[in-house]
Residue frames relative to the residue before (quaternion, step in Angstrom):
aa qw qx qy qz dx dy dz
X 1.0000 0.0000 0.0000 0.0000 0.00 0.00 0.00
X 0.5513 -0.6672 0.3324 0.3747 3.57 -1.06 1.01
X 0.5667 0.7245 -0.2284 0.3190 3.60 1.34 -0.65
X 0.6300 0.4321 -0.1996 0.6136 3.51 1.76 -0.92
X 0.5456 0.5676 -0.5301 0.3149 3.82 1.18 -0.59
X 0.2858 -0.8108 0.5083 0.0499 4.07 -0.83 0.93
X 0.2535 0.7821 -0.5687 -0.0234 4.00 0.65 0.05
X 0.6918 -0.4655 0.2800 0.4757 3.62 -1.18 0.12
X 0.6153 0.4536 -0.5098 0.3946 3.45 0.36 -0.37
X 0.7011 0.5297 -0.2947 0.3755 3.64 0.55 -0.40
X 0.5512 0.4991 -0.3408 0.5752 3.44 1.79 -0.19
X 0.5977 0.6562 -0.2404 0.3929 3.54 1.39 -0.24
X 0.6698 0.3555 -0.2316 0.6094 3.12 1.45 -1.28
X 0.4198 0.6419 -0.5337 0.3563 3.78 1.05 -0.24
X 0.7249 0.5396 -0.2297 0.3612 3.68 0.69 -1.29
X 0.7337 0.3131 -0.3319 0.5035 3.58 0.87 -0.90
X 0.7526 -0.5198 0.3142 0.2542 3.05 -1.93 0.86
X 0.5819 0.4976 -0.4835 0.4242 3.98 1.09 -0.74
X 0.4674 0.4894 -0.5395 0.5010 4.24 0.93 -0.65
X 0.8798 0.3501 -0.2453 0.2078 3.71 -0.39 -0.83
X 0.3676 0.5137 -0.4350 0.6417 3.87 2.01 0.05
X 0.6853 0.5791 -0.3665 0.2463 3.82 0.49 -1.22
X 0.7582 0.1692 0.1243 0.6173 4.05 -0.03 -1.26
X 0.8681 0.2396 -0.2994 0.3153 3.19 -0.30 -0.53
X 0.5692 0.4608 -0.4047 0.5477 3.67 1.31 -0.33
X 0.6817 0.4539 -0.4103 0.4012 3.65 0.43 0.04
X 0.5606 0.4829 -0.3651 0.5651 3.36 1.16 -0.87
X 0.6483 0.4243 -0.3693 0.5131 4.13 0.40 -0.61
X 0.7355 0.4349 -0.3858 0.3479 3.46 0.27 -0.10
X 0.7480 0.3421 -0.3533 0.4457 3.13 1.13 -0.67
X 0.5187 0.4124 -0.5864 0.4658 3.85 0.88 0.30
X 0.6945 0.3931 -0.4832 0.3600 3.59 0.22 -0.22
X 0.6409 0.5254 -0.3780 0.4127 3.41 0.85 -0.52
X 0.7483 0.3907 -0.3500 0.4060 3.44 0.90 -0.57
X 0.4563 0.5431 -0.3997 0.5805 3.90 1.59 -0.09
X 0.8344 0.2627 -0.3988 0.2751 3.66 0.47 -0.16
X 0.4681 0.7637 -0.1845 0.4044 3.23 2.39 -0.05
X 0.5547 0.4819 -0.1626 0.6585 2.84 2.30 -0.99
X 0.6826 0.3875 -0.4108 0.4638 3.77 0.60 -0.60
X 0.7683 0.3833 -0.3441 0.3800 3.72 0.47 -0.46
X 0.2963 0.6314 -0.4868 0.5260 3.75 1.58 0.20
X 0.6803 0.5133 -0.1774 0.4922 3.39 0.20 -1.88
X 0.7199 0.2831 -0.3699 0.5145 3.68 0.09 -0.38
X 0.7050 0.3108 -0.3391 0.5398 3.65 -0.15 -0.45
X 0.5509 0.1348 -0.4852 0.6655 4.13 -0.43 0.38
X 0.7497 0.2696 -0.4617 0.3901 3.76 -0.87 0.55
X 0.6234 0.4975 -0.3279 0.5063 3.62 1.11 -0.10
X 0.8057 0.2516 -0.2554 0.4715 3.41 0.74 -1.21
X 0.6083 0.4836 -0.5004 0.3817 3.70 0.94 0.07
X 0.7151 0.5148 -0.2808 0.3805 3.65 1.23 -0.14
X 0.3305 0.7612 -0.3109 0.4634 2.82 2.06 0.65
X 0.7721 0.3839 0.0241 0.5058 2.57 1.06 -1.88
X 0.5552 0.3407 -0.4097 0.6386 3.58 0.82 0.59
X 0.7762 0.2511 -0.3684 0.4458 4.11 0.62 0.02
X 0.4595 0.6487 -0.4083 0.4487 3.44 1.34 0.18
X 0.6487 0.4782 -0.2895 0.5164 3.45 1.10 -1.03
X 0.5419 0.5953 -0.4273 0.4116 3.46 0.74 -1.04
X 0.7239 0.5117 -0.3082 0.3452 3.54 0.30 -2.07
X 0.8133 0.3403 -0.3610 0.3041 3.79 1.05 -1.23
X 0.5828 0.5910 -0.3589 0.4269 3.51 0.88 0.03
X 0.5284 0.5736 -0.3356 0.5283 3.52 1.57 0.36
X 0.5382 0.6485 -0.1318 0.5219 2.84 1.43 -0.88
X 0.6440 0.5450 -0.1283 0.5213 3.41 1.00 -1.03
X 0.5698 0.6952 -0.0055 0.4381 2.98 0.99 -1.33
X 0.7898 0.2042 -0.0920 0.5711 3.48 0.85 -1.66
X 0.5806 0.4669 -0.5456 0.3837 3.82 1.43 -0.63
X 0.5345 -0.4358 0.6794 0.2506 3.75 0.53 -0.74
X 0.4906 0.6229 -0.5993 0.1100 3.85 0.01 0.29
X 0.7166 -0.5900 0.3358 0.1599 2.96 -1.64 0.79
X 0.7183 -0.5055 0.2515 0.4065 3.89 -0.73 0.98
X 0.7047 0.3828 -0.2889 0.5229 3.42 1.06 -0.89
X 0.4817 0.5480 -0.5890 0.3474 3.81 0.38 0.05
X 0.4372 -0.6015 0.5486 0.3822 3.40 -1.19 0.43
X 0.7864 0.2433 -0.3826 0.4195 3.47 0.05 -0.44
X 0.3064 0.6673 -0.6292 0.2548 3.43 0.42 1.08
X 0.5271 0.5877 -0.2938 0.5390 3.71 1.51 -1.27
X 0.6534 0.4386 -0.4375 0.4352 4.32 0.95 -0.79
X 0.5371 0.6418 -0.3696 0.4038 3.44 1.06 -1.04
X 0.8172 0.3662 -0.3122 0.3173 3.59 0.39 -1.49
X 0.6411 0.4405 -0.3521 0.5205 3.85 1.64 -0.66
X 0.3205 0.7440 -0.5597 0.1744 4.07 0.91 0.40
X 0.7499 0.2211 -0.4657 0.4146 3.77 0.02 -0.17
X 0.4952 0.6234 -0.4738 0.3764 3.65 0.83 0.36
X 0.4414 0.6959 -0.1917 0.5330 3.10 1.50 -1.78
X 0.9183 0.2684 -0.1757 0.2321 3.23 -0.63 -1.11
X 0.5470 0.5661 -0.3688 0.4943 3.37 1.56 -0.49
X 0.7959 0.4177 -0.3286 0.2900 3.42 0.74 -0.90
X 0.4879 0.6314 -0.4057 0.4456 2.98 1.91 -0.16
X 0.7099 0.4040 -0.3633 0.4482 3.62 0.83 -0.31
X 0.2672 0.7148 -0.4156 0.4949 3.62 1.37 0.18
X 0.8426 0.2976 -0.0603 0.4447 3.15 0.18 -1.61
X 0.5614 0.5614 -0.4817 0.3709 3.73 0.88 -0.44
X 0.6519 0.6465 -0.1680 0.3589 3.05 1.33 -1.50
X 0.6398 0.5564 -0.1978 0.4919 3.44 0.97 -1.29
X 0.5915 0.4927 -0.3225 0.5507 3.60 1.07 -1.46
X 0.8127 0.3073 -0.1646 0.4669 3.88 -0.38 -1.40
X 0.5989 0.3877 -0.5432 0.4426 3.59 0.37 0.34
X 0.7467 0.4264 -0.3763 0.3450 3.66 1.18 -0.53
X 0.5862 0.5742 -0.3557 0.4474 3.38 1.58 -0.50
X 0.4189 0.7561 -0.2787 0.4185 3.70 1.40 -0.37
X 0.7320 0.5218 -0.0319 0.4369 2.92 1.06 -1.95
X 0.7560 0.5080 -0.0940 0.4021 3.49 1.42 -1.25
X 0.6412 0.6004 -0.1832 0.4414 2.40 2.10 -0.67
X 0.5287 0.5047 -0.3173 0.6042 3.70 1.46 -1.18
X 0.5997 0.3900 -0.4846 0.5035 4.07 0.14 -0.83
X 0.8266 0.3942 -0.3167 0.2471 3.69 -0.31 -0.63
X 0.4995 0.5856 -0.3064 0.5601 3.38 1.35 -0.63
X 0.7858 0.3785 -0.2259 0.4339 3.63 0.56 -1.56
X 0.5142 0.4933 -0.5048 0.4873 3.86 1.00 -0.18
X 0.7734 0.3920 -0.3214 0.3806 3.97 0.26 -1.18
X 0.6507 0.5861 -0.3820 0.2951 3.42 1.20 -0.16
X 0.4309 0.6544 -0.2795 0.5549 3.22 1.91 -0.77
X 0.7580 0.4664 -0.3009 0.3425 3.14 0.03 -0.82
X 0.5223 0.6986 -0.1754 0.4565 3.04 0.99 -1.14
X 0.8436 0.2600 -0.0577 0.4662 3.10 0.32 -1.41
X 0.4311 0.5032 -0.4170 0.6221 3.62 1.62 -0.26
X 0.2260 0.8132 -0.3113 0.4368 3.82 0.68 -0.41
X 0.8359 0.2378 0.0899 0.4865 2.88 -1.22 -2.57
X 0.7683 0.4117 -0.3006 0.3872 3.76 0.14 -0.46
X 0.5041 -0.7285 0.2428 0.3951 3.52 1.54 0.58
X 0.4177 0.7970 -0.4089 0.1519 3.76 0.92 0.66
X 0.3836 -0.7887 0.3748 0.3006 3.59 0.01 0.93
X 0.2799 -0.7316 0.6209 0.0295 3.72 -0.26 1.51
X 0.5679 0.5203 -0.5173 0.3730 3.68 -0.06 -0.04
X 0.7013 0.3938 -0.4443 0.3946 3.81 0.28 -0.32
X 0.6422 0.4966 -0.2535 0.5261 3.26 1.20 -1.44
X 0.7075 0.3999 -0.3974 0.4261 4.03 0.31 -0.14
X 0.6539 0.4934 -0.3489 0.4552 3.64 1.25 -0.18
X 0.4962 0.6409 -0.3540 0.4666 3.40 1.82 -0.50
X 0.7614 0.4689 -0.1217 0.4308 2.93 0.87 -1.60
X 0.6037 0.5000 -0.3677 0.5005 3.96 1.21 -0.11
X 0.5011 0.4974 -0.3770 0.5995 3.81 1.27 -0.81
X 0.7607 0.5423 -0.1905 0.3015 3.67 -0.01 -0.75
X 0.5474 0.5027 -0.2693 0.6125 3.28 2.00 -0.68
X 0.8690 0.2656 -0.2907 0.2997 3.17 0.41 -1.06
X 0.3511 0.5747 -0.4581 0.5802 3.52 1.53 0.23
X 0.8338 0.2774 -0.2529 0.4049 3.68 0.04 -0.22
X 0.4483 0.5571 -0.4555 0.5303 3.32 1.77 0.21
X 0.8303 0.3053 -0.3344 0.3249 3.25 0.06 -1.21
X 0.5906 0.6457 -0.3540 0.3301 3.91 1.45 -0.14
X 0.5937 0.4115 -0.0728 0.6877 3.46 1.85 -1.04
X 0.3758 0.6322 -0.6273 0.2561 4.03 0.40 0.46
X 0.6773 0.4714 -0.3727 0.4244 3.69 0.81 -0.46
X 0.6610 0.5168 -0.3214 0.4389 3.09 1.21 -0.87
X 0.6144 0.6654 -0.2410 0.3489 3.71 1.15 -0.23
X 0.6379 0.4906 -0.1647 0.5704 2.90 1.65 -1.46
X 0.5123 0.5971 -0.4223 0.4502 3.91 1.34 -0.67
X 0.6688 0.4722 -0.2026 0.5372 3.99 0.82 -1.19
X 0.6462 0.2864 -0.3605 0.6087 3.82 0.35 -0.45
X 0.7101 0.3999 -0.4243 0.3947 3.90 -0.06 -0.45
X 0.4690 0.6022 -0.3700 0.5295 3.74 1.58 -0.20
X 0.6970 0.5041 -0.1675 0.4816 3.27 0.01 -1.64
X 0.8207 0.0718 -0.3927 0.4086 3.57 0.41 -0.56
X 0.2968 0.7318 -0.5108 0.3397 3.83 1.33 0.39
X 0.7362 0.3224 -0.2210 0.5525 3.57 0.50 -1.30
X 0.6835 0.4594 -0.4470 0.3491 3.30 0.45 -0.58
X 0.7456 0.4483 -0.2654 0.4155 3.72 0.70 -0.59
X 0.3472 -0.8193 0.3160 0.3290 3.63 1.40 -0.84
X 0.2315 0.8629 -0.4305 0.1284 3.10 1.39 0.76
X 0.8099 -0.0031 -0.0543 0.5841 3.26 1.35 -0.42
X 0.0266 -0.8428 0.5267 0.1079 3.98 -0.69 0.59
X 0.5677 -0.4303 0.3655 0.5991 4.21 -0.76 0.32
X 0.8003 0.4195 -0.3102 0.2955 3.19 -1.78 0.83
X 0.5009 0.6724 -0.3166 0.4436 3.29 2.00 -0.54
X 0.1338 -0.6284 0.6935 0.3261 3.52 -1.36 -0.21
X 0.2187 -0.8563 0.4678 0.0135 3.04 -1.16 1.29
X 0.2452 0.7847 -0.5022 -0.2684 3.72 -0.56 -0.84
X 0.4442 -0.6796 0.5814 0.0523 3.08 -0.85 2.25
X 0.7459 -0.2882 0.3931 0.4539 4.30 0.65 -0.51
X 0.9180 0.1449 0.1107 0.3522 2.82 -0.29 -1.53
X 0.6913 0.2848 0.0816 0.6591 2.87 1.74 -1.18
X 0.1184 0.7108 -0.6823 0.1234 4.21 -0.41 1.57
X 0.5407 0.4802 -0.6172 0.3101 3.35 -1.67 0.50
X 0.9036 -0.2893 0.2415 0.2036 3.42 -1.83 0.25
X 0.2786 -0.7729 0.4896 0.2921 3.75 0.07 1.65
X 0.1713 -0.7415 0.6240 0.1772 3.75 -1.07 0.69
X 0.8004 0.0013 -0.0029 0.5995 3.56 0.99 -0.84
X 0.1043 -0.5918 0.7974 0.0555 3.37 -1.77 0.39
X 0.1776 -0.5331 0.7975 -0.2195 2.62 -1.84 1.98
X 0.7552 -0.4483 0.4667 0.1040 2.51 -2.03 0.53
X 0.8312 -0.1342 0.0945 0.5311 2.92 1.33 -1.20
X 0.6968 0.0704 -0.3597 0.6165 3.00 1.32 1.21
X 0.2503 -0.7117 0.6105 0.2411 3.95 -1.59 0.82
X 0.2930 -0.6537 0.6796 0.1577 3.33 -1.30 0.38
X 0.1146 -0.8072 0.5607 -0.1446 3.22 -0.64 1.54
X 0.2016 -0.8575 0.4689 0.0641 4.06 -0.25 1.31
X 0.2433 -0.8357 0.4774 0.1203 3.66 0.14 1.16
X 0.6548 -0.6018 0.2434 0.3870 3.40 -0.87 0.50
X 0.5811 0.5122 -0.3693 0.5134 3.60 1.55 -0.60
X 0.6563 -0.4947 0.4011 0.4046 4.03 0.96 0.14
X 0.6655 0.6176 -0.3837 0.1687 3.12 1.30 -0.21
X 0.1824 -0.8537 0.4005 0.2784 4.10 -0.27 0.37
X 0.2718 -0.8152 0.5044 0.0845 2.97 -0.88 1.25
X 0.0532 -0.8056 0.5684 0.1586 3.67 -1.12 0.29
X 0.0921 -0.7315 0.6746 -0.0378 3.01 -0.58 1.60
X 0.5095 -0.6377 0.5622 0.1331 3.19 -1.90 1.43
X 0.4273 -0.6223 0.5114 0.4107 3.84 -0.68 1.07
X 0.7406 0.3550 -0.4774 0.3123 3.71 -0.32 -0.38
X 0.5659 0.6685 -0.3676 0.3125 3.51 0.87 0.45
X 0.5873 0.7515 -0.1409 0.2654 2.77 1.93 -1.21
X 0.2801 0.9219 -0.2331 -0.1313 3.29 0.63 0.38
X 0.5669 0.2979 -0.1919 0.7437 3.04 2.12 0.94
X 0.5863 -0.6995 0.4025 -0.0708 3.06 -1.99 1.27
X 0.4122 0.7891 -0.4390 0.1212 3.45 0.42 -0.82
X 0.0617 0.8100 -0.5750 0.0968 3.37 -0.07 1.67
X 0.1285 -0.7048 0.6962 0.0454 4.01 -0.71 0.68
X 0.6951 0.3619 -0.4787 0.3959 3.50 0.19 0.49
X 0.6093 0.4938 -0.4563 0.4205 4.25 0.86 0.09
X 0.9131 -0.0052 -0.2227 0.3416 2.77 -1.48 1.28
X 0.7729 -0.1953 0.1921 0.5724 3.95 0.94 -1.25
X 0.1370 0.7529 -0.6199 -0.1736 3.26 -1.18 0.03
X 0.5611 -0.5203 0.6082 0.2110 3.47 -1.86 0.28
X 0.1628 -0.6795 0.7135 0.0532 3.26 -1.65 1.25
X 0.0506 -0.8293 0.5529 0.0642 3.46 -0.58 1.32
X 0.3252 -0.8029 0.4930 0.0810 3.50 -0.98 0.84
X 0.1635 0.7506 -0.6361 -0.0727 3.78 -0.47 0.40
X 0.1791 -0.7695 0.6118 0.0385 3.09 -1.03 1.81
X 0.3132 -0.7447 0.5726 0.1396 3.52 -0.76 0.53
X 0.0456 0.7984 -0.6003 -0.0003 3.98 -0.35 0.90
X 0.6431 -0.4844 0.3988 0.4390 4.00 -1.14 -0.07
X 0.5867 -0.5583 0.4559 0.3691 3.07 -1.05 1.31
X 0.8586 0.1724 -0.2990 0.3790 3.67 -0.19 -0.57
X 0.1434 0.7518 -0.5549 0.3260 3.37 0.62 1.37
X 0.3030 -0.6524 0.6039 0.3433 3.68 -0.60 0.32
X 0.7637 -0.4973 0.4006 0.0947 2.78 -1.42 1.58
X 0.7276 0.5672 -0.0762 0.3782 3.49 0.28 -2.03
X 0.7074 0.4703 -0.2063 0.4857 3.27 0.73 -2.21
X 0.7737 0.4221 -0.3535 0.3135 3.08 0.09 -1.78
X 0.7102 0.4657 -0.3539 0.3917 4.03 0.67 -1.03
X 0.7125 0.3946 -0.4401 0.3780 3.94 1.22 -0.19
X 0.4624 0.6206 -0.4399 0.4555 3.25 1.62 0.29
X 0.5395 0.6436 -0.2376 0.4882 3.52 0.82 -0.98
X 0.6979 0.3657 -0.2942 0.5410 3.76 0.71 -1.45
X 0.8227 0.3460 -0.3653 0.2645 3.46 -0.22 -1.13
X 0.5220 0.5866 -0.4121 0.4622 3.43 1.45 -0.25
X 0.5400 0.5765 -0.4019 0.4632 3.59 1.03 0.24
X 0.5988 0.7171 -0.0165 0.3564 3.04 1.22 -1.32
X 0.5346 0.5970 -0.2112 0.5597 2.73 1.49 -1.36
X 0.6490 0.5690 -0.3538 0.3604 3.20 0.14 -2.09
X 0.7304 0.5916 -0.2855 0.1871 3.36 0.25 -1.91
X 0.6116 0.4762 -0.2522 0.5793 3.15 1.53 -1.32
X 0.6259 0.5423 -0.4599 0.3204 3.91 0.22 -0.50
X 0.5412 -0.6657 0.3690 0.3575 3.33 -1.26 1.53
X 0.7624 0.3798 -0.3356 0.4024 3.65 0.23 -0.91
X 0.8543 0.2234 -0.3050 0.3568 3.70 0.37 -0.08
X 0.3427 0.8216 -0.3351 0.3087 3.36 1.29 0.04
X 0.7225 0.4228 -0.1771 0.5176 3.25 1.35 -1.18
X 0.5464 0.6800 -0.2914 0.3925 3.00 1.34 -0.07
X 0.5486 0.6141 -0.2304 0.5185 3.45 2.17 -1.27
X 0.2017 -0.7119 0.5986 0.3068 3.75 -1.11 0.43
X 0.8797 0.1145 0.1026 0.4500 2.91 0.86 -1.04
X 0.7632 -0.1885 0.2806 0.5507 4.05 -1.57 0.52
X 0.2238 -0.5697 0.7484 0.2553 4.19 -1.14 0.30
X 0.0276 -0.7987 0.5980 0.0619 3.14 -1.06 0.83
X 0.5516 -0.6451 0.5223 0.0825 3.58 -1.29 1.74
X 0.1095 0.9018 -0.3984 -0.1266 3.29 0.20 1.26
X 0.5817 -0.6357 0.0196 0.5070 3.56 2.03 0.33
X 0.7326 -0.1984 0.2683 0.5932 3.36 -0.89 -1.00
X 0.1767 -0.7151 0.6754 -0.0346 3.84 -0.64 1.92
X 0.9039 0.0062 0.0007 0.4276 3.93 0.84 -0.08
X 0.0325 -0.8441 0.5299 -0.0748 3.54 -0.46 0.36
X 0.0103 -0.8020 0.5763 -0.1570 3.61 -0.39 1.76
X 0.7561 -0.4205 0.3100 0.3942 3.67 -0.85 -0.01
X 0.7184 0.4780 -0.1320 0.4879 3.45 1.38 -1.02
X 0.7814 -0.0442 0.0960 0.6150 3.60 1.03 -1.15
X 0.2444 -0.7286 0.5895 0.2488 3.26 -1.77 -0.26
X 0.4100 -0.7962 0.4304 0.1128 2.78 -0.38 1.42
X 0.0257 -0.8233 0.5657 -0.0372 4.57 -0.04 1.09
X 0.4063 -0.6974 0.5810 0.1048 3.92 -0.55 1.74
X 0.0542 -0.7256 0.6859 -0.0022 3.08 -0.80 0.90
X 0.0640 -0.8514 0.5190 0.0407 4.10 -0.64 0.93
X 0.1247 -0.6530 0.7454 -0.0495 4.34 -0.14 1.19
X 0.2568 -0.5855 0.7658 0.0694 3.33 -1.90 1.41
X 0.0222 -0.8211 0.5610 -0.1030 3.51 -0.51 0.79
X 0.6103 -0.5839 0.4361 0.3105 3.84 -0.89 0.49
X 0.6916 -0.5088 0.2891 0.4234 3.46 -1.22 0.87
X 0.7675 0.0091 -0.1654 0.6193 3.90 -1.44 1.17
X 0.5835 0.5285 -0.5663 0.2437 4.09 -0.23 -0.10
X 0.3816 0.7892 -0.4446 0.1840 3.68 1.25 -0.90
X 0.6848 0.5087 -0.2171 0.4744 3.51 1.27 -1.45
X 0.7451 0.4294 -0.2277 0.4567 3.42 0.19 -1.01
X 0.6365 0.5057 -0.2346 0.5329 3.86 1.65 -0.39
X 0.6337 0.4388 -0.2517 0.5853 3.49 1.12 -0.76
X 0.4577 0.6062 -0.3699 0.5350 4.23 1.44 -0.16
X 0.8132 0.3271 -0.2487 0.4122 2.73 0.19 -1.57
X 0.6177 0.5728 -0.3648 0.3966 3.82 0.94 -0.64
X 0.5661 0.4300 -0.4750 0.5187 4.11 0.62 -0.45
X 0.7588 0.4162 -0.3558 0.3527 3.83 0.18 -1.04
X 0.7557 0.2724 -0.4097 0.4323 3.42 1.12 0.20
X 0.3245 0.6098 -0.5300 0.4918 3.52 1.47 0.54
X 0.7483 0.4680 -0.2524 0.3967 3.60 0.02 -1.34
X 0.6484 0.4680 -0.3273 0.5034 4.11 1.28 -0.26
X 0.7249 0.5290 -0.1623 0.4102 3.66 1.23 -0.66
X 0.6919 0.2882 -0.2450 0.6150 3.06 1.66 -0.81
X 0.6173 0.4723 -0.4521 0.4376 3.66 0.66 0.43
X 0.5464 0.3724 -0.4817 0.5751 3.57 1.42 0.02
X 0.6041 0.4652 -0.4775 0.4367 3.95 0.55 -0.16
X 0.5065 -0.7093 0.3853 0.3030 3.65 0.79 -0.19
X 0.5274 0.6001 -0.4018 0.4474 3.29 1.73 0.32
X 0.2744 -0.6970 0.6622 0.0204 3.65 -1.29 0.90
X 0.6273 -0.5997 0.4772 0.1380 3.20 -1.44 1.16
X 0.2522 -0.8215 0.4214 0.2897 4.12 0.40 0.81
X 0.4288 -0.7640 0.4429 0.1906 3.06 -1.40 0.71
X 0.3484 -0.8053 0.4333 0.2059 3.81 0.28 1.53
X 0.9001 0.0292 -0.0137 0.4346 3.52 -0.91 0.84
X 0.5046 0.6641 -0.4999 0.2332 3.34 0.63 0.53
X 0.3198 -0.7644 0.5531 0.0864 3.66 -1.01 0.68
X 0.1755 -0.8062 0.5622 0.0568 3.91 -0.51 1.04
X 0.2959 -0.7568 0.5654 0.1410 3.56 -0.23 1.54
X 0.0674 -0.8100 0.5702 0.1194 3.83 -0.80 0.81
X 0.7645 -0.2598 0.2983 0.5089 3.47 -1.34 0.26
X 0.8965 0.1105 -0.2526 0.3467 3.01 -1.25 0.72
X 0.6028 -0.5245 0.3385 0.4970 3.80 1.40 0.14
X 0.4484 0.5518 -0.6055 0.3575 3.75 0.33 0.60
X 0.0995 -0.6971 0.6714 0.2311 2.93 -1.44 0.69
X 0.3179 -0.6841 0.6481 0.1044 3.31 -2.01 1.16
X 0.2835 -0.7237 0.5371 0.3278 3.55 -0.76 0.19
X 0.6264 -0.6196 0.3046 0.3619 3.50 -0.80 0.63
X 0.7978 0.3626 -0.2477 0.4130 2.96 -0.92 1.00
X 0.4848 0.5653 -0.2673 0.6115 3.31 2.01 -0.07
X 0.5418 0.7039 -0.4443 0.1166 3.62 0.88 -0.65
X 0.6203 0.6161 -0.3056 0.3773 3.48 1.76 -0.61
X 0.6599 0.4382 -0.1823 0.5825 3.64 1.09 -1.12
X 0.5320 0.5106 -0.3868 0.5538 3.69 1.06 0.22
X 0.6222 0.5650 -0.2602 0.4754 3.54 0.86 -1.13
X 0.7005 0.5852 -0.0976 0.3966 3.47 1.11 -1.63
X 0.7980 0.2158 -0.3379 0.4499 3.10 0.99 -0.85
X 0.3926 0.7001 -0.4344 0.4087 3.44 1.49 -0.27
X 0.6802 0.4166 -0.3264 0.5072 3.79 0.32 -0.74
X 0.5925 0.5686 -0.3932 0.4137 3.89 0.71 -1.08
X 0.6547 0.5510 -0.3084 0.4155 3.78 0.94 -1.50
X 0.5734 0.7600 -0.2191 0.2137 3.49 1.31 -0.57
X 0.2955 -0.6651 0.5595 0.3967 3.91 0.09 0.44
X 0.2513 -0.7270 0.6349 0.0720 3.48 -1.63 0.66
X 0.4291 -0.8481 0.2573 0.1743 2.79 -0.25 1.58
């Protein structure tokens, strides 16, 4: 190449100062300029994402010191804040380490050039190489793109973080990992799934901020209505006060009434606000003290569809066995 050919006169101009203001102070500037274009990128996405993990922090202190009341909504953020706040620094981190990352590649690609440029190389073949080559590798790696932007905005929004229970569709149980561009999701049979973020096209997360244990108790249609649902409440109540699940309650259990009503039973929703994933183990613990209260009340849980085969092959449906009895004696001659 004509650029490496050296004759003395060129070892000559090497020596005087206009050779050294010429190429080579320009080529030094722009690697320094672009090392100092990249360090001060790099400092500000580490400043403002560490804003934004102590900014949250500051308002939930705040919270904290006004004291708000049970019904505020962001009383329920207050109570998941030291959860809350780690994952928020999870994500600051996760975000600015990737913008960090996008940033030094981009700076360092325009600086090369640049400087491939100043030394008199002819970039027009090698950019037209390099445009064919994008879009051949765009249209081969579009899934693989959309998998990284559906990441990026996963962490970036918090829809889901390790430790969650999730359901992604196809794939529910217990977030083990978050990638960029694939999650790893642990079903209850053990099984691990990997599901690709651009697939994701739904959430369902039961572990942010609160969830709700809902109950449908079924009691005997002719049950009084009233009794059976202030039995039902205070046996909630109970729970609330009980040392091992109590902490566990956020809030009042609330009796939301008669959710159904069939020939056999009536069916009375009971609803318990309860801290993230406890809903289950709270809504357990709540039948086994339903099922002690209403057997000391003398009420029993009806039996749906059952049929009572009698001597001789009749079938009775349950609960018919008297008026079956009744009319069976009536049909009787009297002696």
């Amino acid at each position: 190449m004509d650029f490496l050919a050296v004759d003395g006169a060129d070892v000559a101009a090497m020596g005087s100062l206009d050779f050294w203001l010429d190429k080579p102070l320009r080529v030094s500037v722009i690697i320094i300029g672009a090392f100092l274009l990249n360090l001060a990128v790099r400092i500000v996405i580490r400043r403002t994402t560490g804003k934004i993990a102590d900014g949250e922090t500051a308002k939930l202190e705040k919270l904290e010191t006004a004291k708000v009341g049970k019904k505020d909504p962001r009383y329920w953020l207050m109570q998941d804040s030291p959860i809350a706040v780690v994952r928020r620094a999870q994500r600051a981190k996760t975000i600015g380490s990737v913008l960090r990352s996008i940033a030094t590649v981009a700076i360092s690609a325009i600086g090369v050039l640049m400087v491939m440029t100043e030394l008199g190389f002819n970039l027009a073949p090698l950019l037209a190489s390099a445009g064919i080559a994008g879009v051949a590798i765009g249209f081969g790696a579009q899934t693989l793109v959309k998998d990284y932007l559906s990441g990026l905005f996963m962490v970036a929004e918090d829809q889901y973080g390790i430790g969650d229970v999730v359901d992604l569709g196809e794939a529910s149980g217990t977030v083990e990992s978050v990638g960029l561009r694939v999650t790893q999701v642990r079903a209850v049979d053990g099984t691990l799934w990997h599901v690709r973020n651009g697939e994701i096209l739904r959430v369902g997360n039961s572990s942010q901020g609160w969830a709700r244990a809902v109950l449908d108790i079924p009691v005997p249609y002719d049950a009084d209505v009233e009794k059976v649902s202030d039995l039902i409440l205070r046996s909630a109540k109970d729970l609330r006060e009980d040392s091992e699940y109590g902490r566990l309650i956020l809030d009042d259990p609330e009796l939301w009434g008669v959710e159904a009503l069939t020939g056999e039973s009536i069916t009375i929703r009971l609803a318990i606000r309860t801290k993230p994933l406890e809903q289950w183990g709270v809504a357990r613990a709540m039948r086994a003290r339903l099922k002690r209260d209403l057997d000391r009340a003398g009420l029993r849980i009806p039996l749906l569809n059952q049929t009572v085969i009698r001597d001789g092959g009749t079938a009775v449906p349950a609960g018919s066995e008297s008026h079956a009895d009744t009319a069976e004696s009536a049909a009787q001659p009297t002696a």
